[in-house]
N, C-alpha and C positions, 0 to 999 in steps of 0.2 A: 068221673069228671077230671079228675086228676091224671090220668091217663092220656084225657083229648087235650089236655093243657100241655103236656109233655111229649106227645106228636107237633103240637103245633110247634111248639120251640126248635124242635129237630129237624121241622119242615123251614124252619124262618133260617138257621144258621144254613144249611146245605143250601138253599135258593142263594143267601149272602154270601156263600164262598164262591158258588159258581157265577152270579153277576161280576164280584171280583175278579174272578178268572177269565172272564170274555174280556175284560175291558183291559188284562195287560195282553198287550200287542208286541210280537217278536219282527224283526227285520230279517227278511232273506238277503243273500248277499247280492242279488243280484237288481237291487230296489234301493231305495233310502225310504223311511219312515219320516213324512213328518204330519207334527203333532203342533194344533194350531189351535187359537182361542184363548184361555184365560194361559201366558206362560211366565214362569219369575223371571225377574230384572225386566219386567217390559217389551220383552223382545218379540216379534214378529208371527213367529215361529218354531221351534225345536226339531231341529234333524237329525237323523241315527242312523249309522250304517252300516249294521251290523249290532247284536244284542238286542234287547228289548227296554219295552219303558211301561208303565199305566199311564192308562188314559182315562183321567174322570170322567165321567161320565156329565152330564147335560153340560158343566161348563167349558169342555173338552172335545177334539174331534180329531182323525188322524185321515190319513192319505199315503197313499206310494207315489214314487216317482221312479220309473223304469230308466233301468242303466244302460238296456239296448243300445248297440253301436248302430249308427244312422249316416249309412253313404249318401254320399252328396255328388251328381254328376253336377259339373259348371262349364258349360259350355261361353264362355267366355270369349266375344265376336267383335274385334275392334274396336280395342282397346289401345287409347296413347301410352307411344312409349316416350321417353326423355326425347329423343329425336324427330316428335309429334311422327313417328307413324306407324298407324294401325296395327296391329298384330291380333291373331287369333291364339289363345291359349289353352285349348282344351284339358282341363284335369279332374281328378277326382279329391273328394274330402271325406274325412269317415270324421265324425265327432258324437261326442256322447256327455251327459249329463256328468259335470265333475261332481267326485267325493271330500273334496278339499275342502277343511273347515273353514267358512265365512266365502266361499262360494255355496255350497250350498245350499245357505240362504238365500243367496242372489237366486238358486232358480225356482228354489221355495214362493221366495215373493211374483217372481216374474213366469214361471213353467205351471204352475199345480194347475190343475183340471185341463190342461192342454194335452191333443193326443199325439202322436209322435210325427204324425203326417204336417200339424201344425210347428212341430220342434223343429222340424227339417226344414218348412219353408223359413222359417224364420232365421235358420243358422246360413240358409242360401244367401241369403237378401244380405247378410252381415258379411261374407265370402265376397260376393260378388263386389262389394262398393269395398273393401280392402284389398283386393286386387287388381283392381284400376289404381287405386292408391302406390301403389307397390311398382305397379309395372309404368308410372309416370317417371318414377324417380331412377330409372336404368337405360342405357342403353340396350341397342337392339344384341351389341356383338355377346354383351353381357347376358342376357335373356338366353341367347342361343346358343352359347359358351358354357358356361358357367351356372349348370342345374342347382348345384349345390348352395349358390350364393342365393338365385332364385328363390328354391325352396324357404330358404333362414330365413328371404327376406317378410315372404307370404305368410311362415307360420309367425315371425314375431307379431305381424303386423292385426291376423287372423287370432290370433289367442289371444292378445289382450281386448279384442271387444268382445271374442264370445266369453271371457269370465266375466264379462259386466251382467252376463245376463244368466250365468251358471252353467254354461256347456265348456268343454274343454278339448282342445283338437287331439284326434288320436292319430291320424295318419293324413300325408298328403302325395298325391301320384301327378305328377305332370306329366302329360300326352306331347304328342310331333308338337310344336309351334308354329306356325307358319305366319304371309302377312300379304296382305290385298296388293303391295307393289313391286310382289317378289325377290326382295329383296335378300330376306332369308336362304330364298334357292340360289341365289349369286353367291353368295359366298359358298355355300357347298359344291358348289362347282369349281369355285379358286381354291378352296383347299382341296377337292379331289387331283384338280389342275396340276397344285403344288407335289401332290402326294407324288403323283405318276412322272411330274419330273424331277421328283427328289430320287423315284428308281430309277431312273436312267441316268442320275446323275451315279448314282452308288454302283450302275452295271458300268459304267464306262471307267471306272475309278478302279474295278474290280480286274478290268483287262489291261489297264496301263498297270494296274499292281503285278499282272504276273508278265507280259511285256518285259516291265523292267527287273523281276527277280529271272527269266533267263539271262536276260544283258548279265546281270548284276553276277552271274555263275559263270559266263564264259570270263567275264574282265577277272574276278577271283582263280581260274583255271590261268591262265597269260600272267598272271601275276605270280601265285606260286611258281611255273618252272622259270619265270626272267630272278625270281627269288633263290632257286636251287643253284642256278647258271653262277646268281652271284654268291653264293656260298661258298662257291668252289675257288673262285676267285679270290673271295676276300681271304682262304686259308693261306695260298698264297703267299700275299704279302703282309698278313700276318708277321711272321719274321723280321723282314728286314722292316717293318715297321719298329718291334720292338726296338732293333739294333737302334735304329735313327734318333726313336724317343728317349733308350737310355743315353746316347753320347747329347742330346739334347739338355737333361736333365742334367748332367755335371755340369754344362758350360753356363747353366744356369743359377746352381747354386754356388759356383764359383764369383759369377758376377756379382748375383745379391749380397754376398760375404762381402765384397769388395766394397759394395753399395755400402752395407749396413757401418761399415767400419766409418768411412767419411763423414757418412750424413750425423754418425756421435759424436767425432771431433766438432764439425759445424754446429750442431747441438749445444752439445758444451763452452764453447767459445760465444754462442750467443747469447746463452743464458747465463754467464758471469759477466757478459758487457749491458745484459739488464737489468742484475740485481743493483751494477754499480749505479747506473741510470735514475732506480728506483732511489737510493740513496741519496743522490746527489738532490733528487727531487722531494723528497724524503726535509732535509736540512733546508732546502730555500724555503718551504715552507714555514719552518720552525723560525726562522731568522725573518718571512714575512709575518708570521702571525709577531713577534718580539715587536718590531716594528711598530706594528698598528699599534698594541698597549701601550708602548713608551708615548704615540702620539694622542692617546684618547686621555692618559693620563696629563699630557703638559698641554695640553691644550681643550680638549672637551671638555674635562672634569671643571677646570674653573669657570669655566663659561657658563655650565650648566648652575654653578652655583653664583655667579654673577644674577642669572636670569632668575634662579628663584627666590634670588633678594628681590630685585628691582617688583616681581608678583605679590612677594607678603608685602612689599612698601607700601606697592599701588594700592593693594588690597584696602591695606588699613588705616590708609591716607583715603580712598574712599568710602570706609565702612565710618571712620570719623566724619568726614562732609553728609553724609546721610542723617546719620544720629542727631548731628549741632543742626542740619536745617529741619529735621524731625521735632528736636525741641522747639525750634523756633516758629514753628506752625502750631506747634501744641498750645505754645504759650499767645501766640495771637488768638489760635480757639478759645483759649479761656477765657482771655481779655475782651476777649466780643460776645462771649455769652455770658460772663459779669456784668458788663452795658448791656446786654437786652432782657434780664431777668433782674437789674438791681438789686441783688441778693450779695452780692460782695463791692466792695468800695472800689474802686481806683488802684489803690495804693495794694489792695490785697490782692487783686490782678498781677499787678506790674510783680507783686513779691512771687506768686506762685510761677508767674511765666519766666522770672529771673532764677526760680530755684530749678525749672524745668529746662532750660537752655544749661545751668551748669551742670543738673544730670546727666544731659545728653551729652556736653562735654567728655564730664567721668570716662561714660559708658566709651564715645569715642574715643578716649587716652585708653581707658581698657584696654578697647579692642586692638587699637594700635601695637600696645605694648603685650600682646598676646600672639598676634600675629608676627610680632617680629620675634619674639619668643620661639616660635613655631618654626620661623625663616630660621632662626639662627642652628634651633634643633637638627633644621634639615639640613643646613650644612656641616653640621659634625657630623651627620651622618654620613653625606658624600666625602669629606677628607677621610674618614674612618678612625681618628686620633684626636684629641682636644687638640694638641700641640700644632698641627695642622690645620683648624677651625681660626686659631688665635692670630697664628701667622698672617693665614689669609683678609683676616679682620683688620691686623694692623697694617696690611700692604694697602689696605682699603682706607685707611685714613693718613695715607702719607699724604697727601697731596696739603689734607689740614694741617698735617705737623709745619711743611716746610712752608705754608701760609704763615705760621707765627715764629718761625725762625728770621724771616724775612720782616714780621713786625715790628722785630727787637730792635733793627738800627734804623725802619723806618722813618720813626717820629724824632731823628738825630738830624738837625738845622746845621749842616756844616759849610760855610758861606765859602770858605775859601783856607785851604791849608797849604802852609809857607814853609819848604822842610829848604833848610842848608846843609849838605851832608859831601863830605867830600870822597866818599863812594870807596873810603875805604872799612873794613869793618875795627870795629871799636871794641865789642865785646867776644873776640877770638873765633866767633863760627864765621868770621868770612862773609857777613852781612851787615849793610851799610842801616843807618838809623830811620831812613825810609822802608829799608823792608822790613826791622823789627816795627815798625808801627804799625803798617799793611799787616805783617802778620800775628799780629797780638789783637787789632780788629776785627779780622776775621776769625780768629780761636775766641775770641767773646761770645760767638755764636753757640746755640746750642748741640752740640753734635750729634746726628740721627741715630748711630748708633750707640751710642753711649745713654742718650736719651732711652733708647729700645731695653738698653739694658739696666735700664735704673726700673724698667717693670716687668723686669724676669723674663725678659725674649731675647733672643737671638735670629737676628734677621739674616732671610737668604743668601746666601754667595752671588746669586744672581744681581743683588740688588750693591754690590760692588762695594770695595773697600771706602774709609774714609780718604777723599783726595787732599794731597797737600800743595797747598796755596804758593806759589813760585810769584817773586816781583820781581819785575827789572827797573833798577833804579838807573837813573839820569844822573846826568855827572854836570855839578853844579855849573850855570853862565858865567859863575864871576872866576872860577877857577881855569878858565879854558884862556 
């Protein structure tokens, strides 16, 4: 018993190895394996090409697909070109099933159980409507010219729909071309045309070439012995050439010696009457530029500071009128919203609109006496010296000094003065008692510079010495 128990075992594992062993499946190279029905990630299919795989069994199934190369004649019979006309393209296609991952599966899904007679018509039918395609978009000269471009354009156009479906072009042959309106034979007759007069342009080209290489040997022959003739000749005079060119040469660098010698004295003599030129021009400059200073000094500088007084005046004679009618607005605003809010009296109005106007005041004296501050700044700064700032200040208030010099005998009521003088003088300077009067009234006067100098200035030369006062007396009626 024990015995048929331990045959069956031995008979169970050997049937298990060898069901195993039928169901892994190897791939020839010349096939792809696929392996369909239950496959991981979901996918379609499983293709291999080359190696092997297992194939479960019931939820599993496998198939080949033949890699056979599959010619394709296309007779291709009027078909539009760019130029809408007709052509016939006769060519060949060889394609075959590609091995390229994720094609295919494309012919996994779309090829399996088909047999190659069915792969062909199918790759025809995909040939043929991409080559209409192809041959719409070119000319004829291009078609019939240019194989090459042709070709590129039919496989691009050709392999990308047969990978839609898993086939892949392997070769392409294009046959004669020709076209229903002969057009094609026209042109191979103008370029045969062209060919056969391009030779006869090259034989005729070939005979005027040696035509003119015999010319070209007799003129070189005539030319050599008129060249020997003159050799002989030119030895010749050779000689007395020399002789000629050397007594040429002294007479010549005698001359230029002559030349060179003058044109340095002229040299020389012009270029000490231009440095003197230069100088001369040189000093009027220096004596214009002196000039100009001396006049921007006596005359611009004051001006310019005249002008920026008269700017801080305005200034802050306006920034004062601004301020006082500022206040004076302010203080009516308050005085009108006291009356319309009854919150403050009358009286306390009027006080804050009068302390508000003399604020503004202030601020106007302020700014007045800030800005003139500022004016007067800038004019020590344009004189460049206090001492020159002070001057010009007090030449700026003569006009007031000699206002009150004039006010001193203004307010003097003199009705009428009676002088008897007998016109000789009295007191030894040789003046009569009229003109010691005349001039003892006019020295009562304050004197400008003496005045100047009681507050430590000294006023310009410009502004002239003190004058002294001359009278002519009249020589009494009753004496005459």
């Amino acid at each position: 018993m024990t015995i048929y128990i331990g045959i069956g075992i031995i008979i169970l594992v050997i049937t298990t190895i060898f069901a195993f062993s039928s169901r892994y499946k190897r791939c020839p190279s010349d096939r792809i394996l696929v392996v369909y029905g239950k496959i991981e990630g979901g996918r379609s299919a499983k293709c291999l090409h080359g190696g092997g795989t297992f194939v479960w069994p019931i939820i599993q199934d496998f198939q080949y697909l033949d890699l056979t190369p599959l010619p394709i004649d296309i007779r291709l019979e009027g078909a539009l070109s760019k130029q809408n006309i007709r052509v016939n393209t006769p060519s060949t296609f060889t394609v075959g099933i590609s091995t390229e991952p994720g094609v295919m599966e494309n012919a996994a899904e779309r090829l399996l159980g088909l047999g190659l007679a069915e792969i062909k018509d199918l790759a025809k039918d995909i040939i043929f409507g991409q080559m209409r395609v192809v041959l719409a978009t070119m000319d004829i000269e291009e078609i019939n010219a240019d194989r090459d471009k042709l070709i590129a354009n039919i496989s691009g156009g050709v392999e990308v729909e047969l990978r839609k479906v898993g086939l892949r072009l392997i070769n392409v042959n294009i046959q004669d071309i020709t076209d229903a309106s002969g057009y094609i034979d026209a042109l191979g007759q103008e370029a045969a045309s062209k060919a056969i007069n391009e030779a006869k342009v090259k034989v005729a080209q070939a005979q005027r070439d040696g035509e003119i290489g015999a010319a070209e040997a007799r003129k070189d022959q005539a030319i050599r012995v008129a060249a020997a003739q003159a050799e002989a000749t030119k030895g010749e005079n050779l000689a007395a050439i020399e002789v000629a060119n050397s007594n040429a040469d002294r007479r010549t660098k005698e001359a230029e010696a002559n030349r060179l010698a003058t044109a340095a004295e002229k040299v020389a003599a012009a270029k000490a009457l231009e440095e003197s030129y230069v100088a001369e021009a040189e000093a009027e400059k220096q004596r214009a530029s002196r000039e100009k200073a001396s006049q921007e000094a006596n005359i611009i500088v004051p001006a310019e500071i005249d002008k920026q007084r008269i700017i801080v005046e305005a200034e802050a004679e306006a920034e004062k009128v601004r301020r006082t009618q500022l206040g004076e607005a302010d203080a009516v605003r308050y005085m009108k919203q006291a009356e319309a809010d009854g919150i403050r009296s009358v009286k306390e109005a009027e006080a804050a609109g009068l302390r508000m106007k003399l604020l503004a005041e202030a601020e106007g004296t302020e700014a007045l006496l800030t800005k003139k501050a500022k004016g007067f700044g800038d004019i020590i700064s344009a004189c460049q010296t206090p001492e020159g700032a002070q001057n010009l200040l007090l030449v700026e208030q003569l006009p007031t000094i000699v206002s009150e010099q004039v006010k001193a005998i203004s307010n003097l009521k003199i009705d009428k003065i009676t002088v008897w003088d007998s016109g000789k003088g009295t007191d030894g300077n040789g003046k009569g008692s009229t003109a010691n009067f005349l001039s003892g009234l006019v020295g009562a006067l304050p004197p400008l510079h003496e005045l100047a100098g009681n507050v430590g200035v000294k006023l310009p030369g410009y502004l002239g010495a003190p004058e002294k006062v001359t009278v002519t007396e009249e020589p009494d009626p009753a004496k005459k």
